[in-house]
C-alpha positions as CSV (number, residue, x, y, z in Angstrom):
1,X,115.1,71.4,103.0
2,X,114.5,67.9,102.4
3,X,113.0,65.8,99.3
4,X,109.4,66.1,100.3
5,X,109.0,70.2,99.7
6,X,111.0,70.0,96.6
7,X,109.3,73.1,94.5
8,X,110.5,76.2,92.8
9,X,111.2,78.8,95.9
10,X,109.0,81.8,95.3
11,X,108.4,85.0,97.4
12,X,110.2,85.7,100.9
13,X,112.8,82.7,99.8
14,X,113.3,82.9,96.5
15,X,116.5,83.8,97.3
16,X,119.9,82.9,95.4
17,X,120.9,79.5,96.2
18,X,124.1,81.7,98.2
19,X,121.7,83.9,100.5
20,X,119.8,81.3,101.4
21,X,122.6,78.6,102.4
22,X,124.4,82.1,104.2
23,X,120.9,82.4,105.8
24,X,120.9,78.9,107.1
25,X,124.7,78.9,108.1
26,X,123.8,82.9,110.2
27,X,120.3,81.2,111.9
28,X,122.3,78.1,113.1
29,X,125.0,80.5,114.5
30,X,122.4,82.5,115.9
31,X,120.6,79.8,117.6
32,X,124.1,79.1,119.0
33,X,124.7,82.9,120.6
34,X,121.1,83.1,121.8
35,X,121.6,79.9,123.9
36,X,125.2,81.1,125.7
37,X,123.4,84.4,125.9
38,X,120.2,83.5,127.8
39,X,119.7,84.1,131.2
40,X,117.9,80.9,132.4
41,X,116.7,77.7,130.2
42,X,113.2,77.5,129.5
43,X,111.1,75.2,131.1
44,X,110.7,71.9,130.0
45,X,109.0,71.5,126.3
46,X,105.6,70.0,125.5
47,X,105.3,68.9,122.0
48,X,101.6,68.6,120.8
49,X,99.2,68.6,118.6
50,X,95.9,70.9,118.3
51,X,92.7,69.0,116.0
52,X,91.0,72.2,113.8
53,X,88.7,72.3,110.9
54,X,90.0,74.3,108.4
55,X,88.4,75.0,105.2
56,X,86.3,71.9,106.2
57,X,88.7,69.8,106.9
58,X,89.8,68.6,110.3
59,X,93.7,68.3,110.8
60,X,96.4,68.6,113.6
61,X,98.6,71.7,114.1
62,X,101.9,70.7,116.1
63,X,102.2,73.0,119.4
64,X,105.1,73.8,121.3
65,X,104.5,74.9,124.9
66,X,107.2,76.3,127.1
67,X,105.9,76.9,130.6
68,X,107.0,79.2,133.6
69,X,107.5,78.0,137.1
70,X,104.8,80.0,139.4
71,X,100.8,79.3,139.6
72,X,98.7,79.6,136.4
73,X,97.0,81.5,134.9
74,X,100.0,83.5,132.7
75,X,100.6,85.8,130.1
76,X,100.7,84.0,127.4
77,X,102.7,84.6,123.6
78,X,101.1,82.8,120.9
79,X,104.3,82.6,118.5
80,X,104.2,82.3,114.8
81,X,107.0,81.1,112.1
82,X,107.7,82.4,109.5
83,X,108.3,80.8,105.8
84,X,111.4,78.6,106.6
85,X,109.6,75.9,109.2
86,X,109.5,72.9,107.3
87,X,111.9,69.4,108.5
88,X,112.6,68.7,110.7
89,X,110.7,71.0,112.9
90,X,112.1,74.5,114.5
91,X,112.3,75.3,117.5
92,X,112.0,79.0,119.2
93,X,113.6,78.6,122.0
94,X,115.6,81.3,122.3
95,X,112.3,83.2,122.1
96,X,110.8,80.8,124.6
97,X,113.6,81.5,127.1
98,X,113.6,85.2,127.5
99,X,109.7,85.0,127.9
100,X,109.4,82.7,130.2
101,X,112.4,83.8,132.9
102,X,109.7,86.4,132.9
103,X,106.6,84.7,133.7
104,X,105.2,84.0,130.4
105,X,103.9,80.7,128.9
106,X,104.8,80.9,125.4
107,X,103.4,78.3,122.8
108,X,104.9,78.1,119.3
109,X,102.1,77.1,116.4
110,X,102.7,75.7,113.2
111,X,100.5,76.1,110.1
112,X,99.5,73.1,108.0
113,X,102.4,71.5,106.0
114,X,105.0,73.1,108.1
115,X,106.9,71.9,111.1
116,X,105.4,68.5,111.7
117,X,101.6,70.1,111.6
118,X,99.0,68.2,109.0
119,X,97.8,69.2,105.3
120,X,99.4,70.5,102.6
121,X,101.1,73.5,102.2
122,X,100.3,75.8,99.7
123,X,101.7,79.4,101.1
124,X,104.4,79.4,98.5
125,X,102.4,78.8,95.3
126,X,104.4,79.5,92.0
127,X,106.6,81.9,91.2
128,X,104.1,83.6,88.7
129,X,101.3,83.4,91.5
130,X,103.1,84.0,94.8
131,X,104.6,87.5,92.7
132,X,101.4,89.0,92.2
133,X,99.0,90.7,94.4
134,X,95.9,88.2,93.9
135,X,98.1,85.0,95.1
136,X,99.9,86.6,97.7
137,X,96.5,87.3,99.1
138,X,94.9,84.2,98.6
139,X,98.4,82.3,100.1
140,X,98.2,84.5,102.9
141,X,94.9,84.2,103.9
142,X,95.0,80.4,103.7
143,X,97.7,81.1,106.6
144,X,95.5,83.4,108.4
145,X,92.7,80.8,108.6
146,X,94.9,78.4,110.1
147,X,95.5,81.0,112.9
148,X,91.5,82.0,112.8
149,X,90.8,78.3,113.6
150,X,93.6,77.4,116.5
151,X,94.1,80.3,118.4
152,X,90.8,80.2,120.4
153,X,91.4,76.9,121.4
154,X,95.0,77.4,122.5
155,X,93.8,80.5,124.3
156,X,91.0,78.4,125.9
157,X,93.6,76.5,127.9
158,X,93.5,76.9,131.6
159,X,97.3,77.6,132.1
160,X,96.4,80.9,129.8
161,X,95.1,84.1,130.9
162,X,92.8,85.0,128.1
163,X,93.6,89.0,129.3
164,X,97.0,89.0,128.7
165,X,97.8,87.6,125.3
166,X,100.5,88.3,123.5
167,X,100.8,87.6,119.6
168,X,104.2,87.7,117.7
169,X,105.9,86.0,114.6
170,X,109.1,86.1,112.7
171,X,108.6,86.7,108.7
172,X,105.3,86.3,107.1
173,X,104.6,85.2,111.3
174,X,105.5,88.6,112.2
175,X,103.3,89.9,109.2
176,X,100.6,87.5,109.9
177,X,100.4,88.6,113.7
178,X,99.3,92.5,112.9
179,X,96.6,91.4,110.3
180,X,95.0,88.8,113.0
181,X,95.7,91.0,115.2
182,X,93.2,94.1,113.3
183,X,89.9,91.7,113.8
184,X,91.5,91.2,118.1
185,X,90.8,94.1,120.1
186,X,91.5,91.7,123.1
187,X,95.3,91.2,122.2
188,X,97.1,93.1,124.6
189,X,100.6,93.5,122.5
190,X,102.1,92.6,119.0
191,X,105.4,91.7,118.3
192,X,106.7,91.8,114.6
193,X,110.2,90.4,114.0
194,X,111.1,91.0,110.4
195,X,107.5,90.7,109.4
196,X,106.7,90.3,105.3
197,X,105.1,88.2,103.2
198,X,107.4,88.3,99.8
199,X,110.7,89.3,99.7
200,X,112.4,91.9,96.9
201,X,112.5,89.4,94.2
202,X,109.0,90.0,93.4
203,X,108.3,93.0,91.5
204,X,105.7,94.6,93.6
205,X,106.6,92.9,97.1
206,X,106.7,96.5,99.0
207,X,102.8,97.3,97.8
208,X,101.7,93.9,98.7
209,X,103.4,93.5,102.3
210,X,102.0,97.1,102.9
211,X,98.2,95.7,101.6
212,X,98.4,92.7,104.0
213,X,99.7,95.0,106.6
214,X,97.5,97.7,106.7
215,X,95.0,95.3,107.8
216,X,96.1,95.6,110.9
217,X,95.3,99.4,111.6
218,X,91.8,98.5,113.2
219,X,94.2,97.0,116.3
220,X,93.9,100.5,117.2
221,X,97.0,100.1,119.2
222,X,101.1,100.4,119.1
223,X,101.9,97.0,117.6
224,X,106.2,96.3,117.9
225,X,108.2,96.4,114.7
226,X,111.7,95.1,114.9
227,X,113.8,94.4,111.8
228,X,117.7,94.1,111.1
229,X,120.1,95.6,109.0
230,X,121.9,93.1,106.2
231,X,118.4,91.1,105.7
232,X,118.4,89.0,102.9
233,X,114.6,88.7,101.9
234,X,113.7,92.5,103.3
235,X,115.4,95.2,103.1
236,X,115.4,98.2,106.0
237,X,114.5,100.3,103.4
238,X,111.4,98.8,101.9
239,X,110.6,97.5,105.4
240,X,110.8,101.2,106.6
241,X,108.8,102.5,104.4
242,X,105.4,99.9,104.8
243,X,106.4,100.9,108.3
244,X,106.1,104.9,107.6
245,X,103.1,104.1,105.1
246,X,101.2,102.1,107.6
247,X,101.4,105.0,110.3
248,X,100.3,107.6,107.1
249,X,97.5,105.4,106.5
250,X,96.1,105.5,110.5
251,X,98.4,102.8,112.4
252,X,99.4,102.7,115.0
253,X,103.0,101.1,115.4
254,X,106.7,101.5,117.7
255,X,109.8,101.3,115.3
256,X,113.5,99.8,116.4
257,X,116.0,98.4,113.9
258,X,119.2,97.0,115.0
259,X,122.9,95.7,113.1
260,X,123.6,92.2,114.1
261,X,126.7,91.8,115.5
262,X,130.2,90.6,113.3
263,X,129.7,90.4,109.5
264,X,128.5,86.9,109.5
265,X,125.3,87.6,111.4
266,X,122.4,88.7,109.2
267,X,119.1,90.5,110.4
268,X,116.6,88.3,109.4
269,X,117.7,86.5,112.4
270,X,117.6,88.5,115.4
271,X,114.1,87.1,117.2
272,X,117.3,84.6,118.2
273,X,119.7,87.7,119.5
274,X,118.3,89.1,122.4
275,X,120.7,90.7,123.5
276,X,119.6,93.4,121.0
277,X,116.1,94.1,121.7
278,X,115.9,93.4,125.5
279,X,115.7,96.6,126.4
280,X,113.2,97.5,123.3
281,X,111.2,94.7,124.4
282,X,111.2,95.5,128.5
283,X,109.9,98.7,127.2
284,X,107.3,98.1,125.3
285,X,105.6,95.2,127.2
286,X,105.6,97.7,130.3
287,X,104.0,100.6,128.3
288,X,101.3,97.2,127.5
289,X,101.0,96.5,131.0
290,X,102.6,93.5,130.9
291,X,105.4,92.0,132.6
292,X,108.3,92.9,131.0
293,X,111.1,91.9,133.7
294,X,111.9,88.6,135.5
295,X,110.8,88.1,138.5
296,X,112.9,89.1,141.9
């Protein structure tokens, strides 16, 4: 993390200064496996930018767009990070290329302050305010506005087909896609990869995550929840339990958990190990009716 986010970590990474640099050294050895592992590169990248008004103001959101070979309109999966895009900017390509060897267009958004996009970011707040129920809230909303504002314009794009969207994230982008995803009806699937907001050194981080979550039971359908055993910011077992909670409580939701391969891989990264999930993934985007397989 370089010079210019210099703050006291709070929430989902306020990890130990030893998890995190084990979580840096595990998603750069992920990265690596994902790209040996993938059956066909993704099509060439488009780097942009997307103007919004947010909270009055009018700033640019970086975009990355991978595209599939074919004729458009396609399936599109509107991708969101999680709390660890800052510089220099990630890129989801391992995502990218298992999406679009099947005919998707996939386009990667990053929220103000984050990855190259405009604006400050304030998701993280202190430790005091990002620990309690009221910040958490407020930080996470702030997020959700910045998807409000940008997804109807990247959906608007005439390479999209506005009837087959897709919405997924890793971390609080996994998180963030259910609760958008409760005022959609139109979404066609949602894809949670290690979805939370704070992580287990806040006091009350299972009550909150389960809060911002349940605000996604008005979806009405299965939304995709994939996590990974050995996770540094959420545990299977507090992630298991918003999961059994949400169902209780009216949601409707499709459960896999996987171990990473090797000690040295950790679950917070396995949106970047397909070979885990592929068939969890075929599966449910069938069930969606949605293409699910590459093409012959």
């Amino acid at each position: 993390m370089n010079g210019s986010h210099a703050r006291p970590l709070s929430g989902e990474y306020a990890a130990a200064p030893l998890v995190r640099e084990r979580q840096r050294q595990t998603r750069a050895g992920a990265l690596l496996l994902a790209a040996v592992l993938a059956t066909a590169p993704a099509a060439a990248q488009d780097r942009g930018a997307v103007s919004v008004t947010i909270d009055g103001a009018t700033v640019k959101l970086r975009t990355d767009t991978y595209m599939p070979t074919g004729d458009a309109p396609f399936p599109t999966l509107l991708y969101h990070h999680g709390a660890d895009s800052f510089q220099p900017p990630y890129e989801y390509k391992a995502i990218a290329n298992w999406f679009v060897t099947r005919g998707w267009a996939v386009i990667a958004v990053f929220r103000r302050g984050r990855g190259g996009s405009e604006g400050a970011d304030f998701e993280g707040g202190s430790a005091g305010t990002a620990c309690s129920e009221a910040g958490a809230t407020e930080f996470a909303d702030r997020a959700l506005n910045d998807i409000e504002a940008v997804m109807p314009v990247l959906i608007a794009q005439p390479f999209v087909d506005g009837s087959r969207i897709a919405v997924g994230g890793h971390g609080r982008g996994g998180l963030l896609s259910i609760v958008w995803s409760g005022k959609h009806p139109e979404v066609r699937a949602v894809i949670n990869f290690v979805g939370g907001w704070i992580g287990g050194t806040c006091r009350d981080h299972r009550a909150i995550n389960l809060s911002l979550l349940k605000r996604g039971i008005t979806w009405g359908h299965p939304s995709l929840w994939l996590y990974g055993d050995r996770d540094g910011y959420y545990t299977l077992q507090d992630t298991r339990a918003n999961f059994d909670n949400f169902v209780a409580a009216g949601g409707k939701a499709v459960w896999h958990d996987y171990k990473p391969p090797g000690e040295k891989w950790d679950g917070h990264s396995i949106d970047q190990m397909p070979q885990l999930w592929i068939a969890d993934m075929e599966a449910y985007l069938a069930e969606r009716g949605l293409p699910s397989k590459p093409p012959k």
